[in-house]
TILO-885377 format. One record per residue: residue number from 1; residue in one letter; y, z, x of N, C-alpha, C in turn. Coordinates in nm, 3 decimals, always signed. Layout:
N
[rec NUM,A,[Y,Z,X],[Y,Z,X],[Y,Z,X]];
...
END
This chain:
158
[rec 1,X,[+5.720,+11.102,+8.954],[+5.647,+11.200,+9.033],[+5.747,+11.272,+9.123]];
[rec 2,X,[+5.747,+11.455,+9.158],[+5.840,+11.471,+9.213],[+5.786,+11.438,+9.336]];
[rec 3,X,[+5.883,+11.540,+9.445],[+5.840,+11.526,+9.575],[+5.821,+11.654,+9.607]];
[rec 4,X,[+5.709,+11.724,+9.688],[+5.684,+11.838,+9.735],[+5.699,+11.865,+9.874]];
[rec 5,X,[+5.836,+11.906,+9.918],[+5.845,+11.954,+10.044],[+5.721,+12.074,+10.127]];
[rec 6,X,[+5.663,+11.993,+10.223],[+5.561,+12.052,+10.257],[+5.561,+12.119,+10.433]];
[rec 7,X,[+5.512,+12.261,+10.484],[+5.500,+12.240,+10.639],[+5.374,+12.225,+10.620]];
[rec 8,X,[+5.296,+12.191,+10.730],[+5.198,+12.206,+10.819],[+5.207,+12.251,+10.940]];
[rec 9,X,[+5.127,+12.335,+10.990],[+5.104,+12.420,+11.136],[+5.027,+12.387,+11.179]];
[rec 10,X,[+5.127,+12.315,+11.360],[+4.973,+12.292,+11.421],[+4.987,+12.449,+11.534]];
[rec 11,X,[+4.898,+12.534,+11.490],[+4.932,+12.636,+11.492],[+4.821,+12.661,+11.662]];
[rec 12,X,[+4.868,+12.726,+11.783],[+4.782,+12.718,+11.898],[+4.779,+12.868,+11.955]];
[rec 13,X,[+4.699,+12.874,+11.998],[+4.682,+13.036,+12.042],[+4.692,+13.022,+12.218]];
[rec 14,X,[+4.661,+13.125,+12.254],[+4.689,+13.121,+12.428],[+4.613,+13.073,+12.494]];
[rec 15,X,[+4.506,+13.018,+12.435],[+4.425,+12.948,+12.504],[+4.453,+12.810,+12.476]];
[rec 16,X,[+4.559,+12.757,+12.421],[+4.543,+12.629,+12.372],[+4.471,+12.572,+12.215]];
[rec 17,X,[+4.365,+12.678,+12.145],[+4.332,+12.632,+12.091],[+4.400,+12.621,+11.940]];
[rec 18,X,[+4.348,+12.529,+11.849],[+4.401,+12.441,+11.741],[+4.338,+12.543,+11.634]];
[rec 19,X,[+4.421,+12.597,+11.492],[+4.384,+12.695,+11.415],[+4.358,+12.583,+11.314]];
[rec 20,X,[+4.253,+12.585,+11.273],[+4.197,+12.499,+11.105],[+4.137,+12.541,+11.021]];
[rec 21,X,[+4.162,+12.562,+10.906],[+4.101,+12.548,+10.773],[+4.032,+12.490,+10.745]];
[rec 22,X,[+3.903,+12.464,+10.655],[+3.813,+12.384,+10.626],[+3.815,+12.426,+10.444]];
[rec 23,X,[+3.802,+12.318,+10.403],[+3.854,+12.375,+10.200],[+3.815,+12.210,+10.157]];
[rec 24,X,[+3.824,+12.241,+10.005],[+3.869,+12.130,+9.912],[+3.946,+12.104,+9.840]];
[rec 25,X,[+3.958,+12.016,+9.779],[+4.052,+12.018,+9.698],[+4.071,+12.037,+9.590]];
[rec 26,X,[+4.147,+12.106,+9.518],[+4.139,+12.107,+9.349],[+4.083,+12.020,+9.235]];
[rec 27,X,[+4.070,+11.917,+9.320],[+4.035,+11.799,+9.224],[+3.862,+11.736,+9.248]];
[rec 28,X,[+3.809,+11.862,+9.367],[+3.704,+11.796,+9.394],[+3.636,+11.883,+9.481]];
[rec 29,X,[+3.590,+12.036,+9.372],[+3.559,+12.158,+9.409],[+3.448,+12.179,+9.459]];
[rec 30,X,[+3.351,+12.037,+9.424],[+3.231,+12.047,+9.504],[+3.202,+11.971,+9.584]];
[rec 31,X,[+3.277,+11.902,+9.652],[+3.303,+11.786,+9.747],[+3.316,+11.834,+9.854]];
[rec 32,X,[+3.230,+11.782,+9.958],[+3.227,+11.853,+10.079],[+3.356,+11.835,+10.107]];
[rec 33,X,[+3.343,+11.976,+10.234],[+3.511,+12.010,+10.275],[+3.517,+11.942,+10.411]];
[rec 34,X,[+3.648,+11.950,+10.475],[+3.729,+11.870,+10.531],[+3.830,+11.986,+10.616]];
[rec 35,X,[+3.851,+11.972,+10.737],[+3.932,+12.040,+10.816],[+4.063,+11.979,+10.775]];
[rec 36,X,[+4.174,+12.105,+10.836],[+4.274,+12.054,+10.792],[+4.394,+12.210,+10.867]];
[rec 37,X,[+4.542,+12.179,+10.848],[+4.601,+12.275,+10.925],[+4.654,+12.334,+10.832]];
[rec 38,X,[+4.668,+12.514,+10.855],[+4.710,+12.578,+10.789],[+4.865,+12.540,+10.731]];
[rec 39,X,[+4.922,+12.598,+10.606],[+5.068,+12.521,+10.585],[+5.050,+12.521,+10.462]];
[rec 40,X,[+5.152,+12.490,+10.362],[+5.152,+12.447,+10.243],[+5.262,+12.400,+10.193]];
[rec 41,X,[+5.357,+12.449,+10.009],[+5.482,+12.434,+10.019],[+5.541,+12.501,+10.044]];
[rec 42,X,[+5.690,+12.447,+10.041],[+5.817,+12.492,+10.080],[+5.869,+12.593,+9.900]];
[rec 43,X,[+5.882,+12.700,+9.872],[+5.967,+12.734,+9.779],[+6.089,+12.694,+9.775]];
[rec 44,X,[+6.156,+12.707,+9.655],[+6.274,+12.646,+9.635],[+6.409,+12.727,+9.723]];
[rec 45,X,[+6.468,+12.644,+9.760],[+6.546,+12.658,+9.887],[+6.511,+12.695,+10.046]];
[rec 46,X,[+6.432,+12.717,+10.031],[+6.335,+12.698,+10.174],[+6.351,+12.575,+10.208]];
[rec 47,X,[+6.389,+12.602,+10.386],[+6.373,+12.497,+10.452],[+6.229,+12.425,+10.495]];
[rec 48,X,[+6.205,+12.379,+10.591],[+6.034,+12.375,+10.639],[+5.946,+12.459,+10.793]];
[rec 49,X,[+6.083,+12.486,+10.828],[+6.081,+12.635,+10.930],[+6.043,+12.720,+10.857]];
[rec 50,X,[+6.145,+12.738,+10.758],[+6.135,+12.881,+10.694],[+5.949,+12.892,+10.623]];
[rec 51,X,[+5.958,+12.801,+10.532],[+5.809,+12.783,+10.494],[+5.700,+12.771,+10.581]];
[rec 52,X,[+5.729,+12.734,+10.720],[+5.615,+12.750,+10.785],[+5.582,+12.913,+10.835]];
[rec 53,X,[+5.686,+12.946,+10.845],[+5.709,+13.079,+10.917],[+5.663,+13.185,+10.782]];
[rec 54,X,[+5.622,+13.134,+10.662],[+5.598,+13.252,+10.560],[+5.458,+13.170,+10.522]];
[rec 55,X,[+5.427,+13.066,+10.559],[+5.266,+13.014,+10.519],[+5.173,+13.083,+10.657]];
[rec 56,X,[+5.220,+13.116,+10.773],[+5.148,+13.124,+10.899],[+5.088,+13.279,+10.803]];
[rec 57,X,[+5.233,+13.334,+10.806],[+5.180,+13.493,+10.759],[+5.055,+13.518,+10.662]];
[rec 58,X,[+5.108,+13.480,+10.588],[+5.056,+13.415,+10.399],[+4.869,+13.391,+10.457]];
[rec 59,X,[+4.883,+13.328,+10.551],[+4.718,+13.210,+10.545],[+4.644,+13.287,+10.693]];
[rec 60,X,[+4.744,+13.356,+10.769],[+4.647,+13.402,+10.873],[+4.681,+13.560,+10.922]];
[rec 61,X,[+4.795,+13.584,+10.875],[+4.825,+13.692,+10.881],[+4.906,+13.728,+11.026]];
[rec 62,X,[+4.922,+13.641,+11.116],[+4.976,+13.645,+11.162],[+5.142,+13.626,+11.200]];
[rec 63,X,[+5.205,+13.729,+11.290],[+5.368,+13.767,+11.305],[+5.414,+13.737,+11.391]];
[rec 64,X,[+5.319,+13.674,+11.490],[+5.425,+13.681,+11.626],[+5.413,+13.498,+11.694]];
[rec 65,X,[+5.430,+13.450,+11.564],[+5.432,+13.321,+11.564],[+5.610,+13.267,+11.605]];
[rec 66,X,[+5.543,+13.164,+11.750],[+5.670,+13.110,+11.774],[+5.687,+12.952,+11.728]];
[rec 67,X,[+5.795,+12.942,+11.587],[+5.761,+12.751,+11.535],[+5.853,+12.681,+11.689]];
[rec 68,X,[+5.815,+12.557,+11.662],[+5.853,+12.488,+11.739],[+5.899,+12.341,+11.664]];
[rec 69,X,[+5.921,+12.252,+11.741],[+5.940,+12.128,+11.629],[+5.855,+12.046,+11.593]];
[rec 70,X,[+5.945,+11.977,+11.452],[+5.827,+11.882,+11.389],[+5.798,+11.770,+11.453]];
[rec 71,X,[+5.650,+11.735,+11.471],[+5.630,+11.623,+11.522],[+5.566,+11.536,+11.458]];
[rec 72,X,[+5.553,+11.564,+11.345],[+5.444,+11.438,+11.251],[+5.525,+11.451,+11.130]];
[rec 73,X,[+5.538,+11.344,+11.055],[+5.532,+11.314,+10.891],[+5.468,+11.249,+10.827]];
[rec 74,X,[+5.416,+11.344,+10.747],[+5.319,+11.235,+10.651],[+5.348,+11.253,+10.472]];
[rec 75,X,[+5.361,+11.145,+10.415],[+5.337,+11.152,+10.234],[+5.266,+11.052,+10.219]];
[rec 76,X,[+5.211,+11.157,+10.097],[+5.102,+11.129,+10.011],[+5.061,+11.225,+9.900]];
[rec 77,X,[+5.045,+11.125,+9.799],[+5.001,+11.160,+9.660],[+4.877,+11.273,+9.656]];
[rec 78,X,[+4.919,+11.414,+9.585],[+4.760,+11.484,+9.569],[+4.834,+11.550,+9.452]];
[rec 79,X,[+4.721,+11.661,+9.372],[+4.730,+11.709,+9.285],[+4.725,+11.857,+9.330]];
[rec 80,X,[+4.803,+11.956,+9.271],[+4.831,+12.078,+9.293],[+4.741,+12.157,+9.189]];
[rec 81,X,[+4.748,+12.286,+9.239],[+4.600,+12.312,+9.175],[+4.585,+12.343,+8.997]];
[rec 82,X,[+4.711,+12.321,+8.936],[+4.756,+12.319,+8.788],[+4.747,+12.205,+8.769]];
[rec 83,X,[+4.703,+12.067,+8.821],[+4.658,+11.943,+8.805],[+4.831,+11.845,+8.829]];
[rec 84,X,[+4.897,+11.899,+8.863],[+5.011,+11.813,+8.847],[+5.039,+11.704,+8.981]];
[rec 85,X,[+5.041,+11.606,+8.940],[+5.041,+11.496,+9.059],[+5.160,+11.522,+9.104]];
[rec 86,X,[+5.206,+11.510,+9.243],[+5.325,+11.525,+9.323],[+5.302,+11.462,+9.434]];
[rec 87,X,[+5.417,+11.438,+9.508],[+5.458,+11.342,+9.626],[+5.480,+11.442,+9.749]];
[rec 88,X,[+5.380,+11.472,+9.839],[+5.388,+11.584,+9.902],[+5.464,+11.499,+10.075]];
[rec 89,X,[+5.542,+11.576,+10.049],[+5.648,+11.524,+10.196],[+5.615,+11.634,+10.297]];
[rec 90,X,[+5.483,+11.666,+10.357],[+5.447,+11.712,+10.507],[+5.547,+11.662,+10.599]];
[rec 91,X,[+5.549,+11.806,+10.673],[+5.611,+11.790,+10.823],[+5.539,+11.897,+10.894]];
[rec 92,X,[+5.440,+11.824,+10.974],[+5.376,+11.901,+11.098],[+5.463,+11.941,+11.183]];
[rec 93,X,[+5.449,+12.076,+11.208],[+5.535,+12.159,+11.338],[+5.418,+12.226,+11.430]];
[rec 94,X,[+5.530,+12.235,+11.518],[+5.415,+12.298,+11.647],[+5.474,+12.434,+11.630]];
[rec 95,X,[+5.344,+12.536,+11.658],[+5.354,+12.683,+11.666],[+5.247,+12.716,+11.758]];
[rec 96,X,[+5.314,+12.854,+11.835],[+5.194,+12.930,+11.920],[+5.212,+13.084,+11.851]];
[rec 97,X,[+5.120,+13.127,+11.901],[+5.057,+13.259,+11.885],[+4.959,+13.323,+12.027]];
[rec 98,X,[+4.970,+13.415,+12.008],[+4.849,+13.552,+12.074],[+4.700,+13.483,+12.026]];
[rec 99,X,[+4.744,+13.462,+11.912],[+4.589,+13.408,+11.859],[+4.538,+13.533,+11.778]];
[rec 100,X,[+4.402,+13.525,+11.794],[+4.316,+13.664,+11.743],[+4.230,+13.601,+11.610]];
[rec 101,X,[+4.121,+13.699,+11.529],[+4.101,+13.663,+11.427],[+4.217,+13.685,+11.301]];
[rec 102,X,[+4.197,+13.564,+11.238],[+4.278,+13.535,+11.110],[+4.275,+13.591,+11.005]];
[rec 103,X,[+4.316,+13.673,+10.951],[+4.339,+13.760,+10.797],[+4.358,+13.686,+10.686]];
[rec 104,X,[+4.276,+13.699,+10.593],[+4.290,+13.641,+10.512],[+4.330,+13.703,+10.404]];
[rec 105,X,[+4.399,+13.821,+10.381],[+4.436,+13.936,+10.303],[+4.522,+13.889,+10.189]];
[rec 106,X,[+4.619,+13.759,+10.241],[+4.707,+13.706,+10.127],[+4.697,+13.603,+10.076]];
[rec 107,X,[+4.576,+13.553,+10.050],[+4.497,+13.445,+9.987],[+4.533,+13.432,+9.845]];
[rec 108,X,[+4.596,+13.313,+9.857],[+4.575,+13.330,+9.643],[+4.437,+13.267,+9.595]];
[rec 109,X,[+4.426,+13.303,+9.508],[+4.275,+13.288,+9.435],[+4.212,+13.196,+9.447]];
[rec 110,X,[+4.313,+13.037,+9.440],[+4.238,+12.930,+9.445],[+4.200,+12.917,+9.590]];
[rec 111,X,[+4.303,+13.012,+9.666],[+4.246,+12.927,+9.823],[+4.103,+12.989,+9.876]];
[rec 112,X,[+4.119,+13.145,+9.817],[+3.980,+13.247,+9.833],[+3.860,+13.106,+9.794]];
[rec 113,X,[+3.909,+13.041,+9.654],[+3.749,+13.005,+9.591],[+3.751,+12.873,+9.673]];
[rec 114,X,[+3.864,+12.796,+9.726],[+3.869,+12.636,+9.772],[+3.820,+12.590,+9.948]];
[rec 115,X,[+3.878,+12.717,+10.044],[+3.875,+12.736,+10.128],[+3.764,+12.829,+10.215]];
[rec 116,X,[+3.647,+12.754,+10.304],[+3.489,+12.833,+10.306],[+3.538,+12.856,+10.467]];
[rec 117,X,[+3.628,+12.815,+10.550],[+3.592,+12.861,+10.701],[+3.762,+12.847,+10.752]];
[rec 118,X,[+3.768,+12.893,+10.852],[+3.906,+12.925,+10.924],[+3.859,+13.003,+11.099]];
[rec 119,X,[+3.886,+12.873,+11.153],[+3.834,+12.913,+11.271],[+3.959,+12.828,+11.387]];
[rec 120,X,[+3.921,+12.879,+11.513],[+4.050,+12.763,+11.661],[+3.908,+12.717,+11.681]];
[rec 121,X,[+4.000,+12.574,+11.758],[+3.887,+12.486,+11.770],[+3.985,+12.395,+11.911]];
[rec 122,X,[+3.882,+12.393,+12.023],[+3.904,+12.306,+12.159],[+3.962,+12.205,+12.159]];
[rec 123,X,[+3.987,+12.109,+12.181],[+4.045,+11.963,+12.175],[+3.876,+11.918,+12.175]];
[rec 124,X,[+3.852,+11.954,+12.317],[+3.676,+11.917,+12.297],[+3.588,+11.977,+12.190]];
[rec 125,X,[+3.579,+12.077,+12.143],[+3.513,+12.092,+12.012],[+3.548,+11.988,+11.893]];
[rec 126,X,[+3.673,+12.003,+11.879],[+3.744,+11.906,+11.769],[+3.716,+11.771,+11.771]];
[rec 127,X,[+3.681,+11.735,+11.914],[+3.666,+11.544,+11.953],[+3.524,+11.552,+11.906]];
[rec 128,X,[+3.427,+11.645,+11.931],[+3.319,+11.622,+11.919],[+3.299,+11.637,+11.737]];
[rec 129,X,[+3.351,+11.709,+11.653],[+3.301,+11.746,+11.536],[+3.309,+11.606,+11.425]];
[rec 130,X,[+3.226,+11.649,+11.352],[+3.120,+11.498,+11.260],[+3.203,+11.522,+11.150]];
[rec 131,X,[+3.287,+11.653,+11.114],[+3.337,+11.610,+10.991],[+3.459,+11.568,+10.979]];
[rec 132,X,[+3.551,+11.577,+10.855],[+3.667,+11.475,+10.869],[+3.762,+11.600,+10.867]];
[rec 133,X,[+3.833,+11.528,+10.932],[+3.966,+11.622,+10.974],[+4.097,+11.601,+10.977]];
[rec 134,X,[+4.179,+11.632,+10.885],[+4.292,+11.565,+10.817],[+4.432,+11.656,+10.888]];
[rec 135,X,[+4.521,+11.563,+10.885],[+4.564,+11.419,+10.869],[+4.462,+11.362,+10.974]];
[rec 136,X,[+4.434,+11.199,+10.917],[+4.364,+11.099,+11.014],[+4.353,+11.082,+11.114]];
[rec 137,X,[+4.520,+11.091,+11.166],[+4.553,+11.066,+11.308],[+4.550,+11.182,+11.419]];
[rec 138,X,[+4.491,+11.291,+11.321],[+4.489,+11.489,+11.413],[+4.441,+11.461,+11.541]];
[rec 139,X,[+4.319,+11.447,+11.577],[+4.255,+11.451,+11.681],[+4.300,+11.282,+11.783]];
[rec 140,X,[+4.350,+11.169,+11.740],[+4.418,+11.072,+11.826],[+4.578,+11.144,+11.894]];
[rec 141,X,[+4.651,+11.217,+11.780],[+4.797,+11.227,+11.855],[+4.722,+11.357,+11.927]];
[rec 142,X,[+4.681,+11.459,+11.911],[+4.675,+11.617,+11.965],[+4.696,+11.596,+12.078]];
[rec 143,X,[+4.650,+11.500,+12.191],[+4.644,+11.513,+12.351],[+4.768,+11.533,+12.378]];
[rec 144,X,[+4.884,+11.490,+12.341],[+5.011,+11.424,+12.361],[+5.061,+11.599,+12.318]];
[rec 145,X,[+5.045,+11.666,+12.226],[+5.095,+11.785,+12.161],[+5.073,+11.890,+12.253]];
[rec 146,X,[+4.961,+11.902,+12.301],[+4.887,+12.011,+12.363],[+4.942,+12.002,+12.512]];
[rec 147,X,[+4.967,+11.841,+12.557],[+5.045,+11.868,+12.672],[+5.193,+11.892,+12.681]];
[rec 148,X,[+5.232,+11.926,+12.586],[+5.399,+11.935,+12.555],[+5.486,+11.822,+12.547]];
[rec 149,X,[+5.395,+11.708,+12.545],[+5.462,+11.563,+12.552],[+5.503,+11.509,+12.343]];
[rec 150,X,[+5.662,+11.598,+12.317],[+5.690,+11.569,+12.187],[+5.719,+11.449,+12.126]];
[rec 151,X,[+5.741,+11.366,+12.051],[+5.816,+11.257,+12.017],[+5.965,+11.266,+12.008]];
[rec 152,X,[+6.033,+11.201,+12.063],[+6.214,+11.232,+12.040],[+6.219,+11.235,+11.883]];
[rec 153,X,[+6.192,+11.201,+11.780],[+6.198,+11.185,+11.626],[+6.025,+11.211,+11.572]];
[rec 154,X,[+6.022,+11.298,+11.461],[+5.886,+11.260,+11.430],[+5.817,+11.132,+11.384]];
[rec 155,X,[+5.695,+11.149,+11.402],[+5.643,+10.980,+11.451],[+5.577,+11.025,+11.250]];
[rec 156,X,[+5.595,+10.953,+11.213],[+5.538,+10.859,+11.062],[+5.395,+10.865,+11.122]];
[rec 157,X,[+5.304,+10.940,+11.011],[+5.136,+10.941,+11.070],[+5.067,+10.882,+10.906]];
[rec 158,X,[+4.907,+10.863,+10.912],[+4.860,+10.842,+10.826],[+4.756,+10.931,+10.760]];
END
């Protein structure tokens, strides 16, 4: 199985708030959806700056995104949307923005048909919401993120 260099954005606007996606997965198109942070892969020779800095554009349309560093890693096994199993090596980074509504203008097809909502969301909205919200540990580490309190190394998440 290869490995898929991956970013994730924990992407925050001026108010603090947290930008999420809500989608499924390729493998389970009618399965209720699941929050989750904008991001995807890395193209070949891309770093995971660089890829975050062309997925922000790509997924929200936004430019005046400042990355910051990674603070989470996570792998784990999923299937890409041509069915091919891969070893996806996530690295959550912190990013701010102006904020605003999100463009969805450069959507590729599967994300148009996979992906139903894209909204910022409170720390308190987010603590309160019933559905699942990935990675596991999103809403336990966020307090620590949001107050600028980073990890010296990224912390291994689940």
């Amino acid at each position: 199985m290869r490995d898929r260099l991956t970013a994730r954005i924990l992407l925050f606007d001026a108010a603090g708030r947290l930008l999420l996606m809500k989608g499924r997965l390729p493998t389970g198109p009618d399965a209720p959806g699941a929050w989750f942070t904008v991001g995807g892969g890395a193209e070949p020779g891309e770093s995971v700056h660089e890829a975050a800095a062309r997925e922000v554009v790509e997924e929200t349309g936004f430019t005046d995104v400042e990355l910051g560093p990674v603070v989470w890693r996570r792998t784990t096994p999923q299937r890409l949307v041509g069915g091919e199993l891969v070893m996806f090596q996530e690295h959550y980074l912190v990013a701010r923005c102006r904020g605003g509504e999100p463009c969805r203008d450069a959507w590729e097809p599967h994300e148009v048909s996979l992906v139903d909502d894209i909204r910022w969301w409170s720390l308190e909205e987010l603590l309160a919401c019933p559905d699942d919200v990935y990675p596991l540990a999103l809403r336990e580490l966020l307090p620590d993120i949001i107050a600028g309190r980073y990890p010296s190394k990224p912390l291994v998440i689940r």
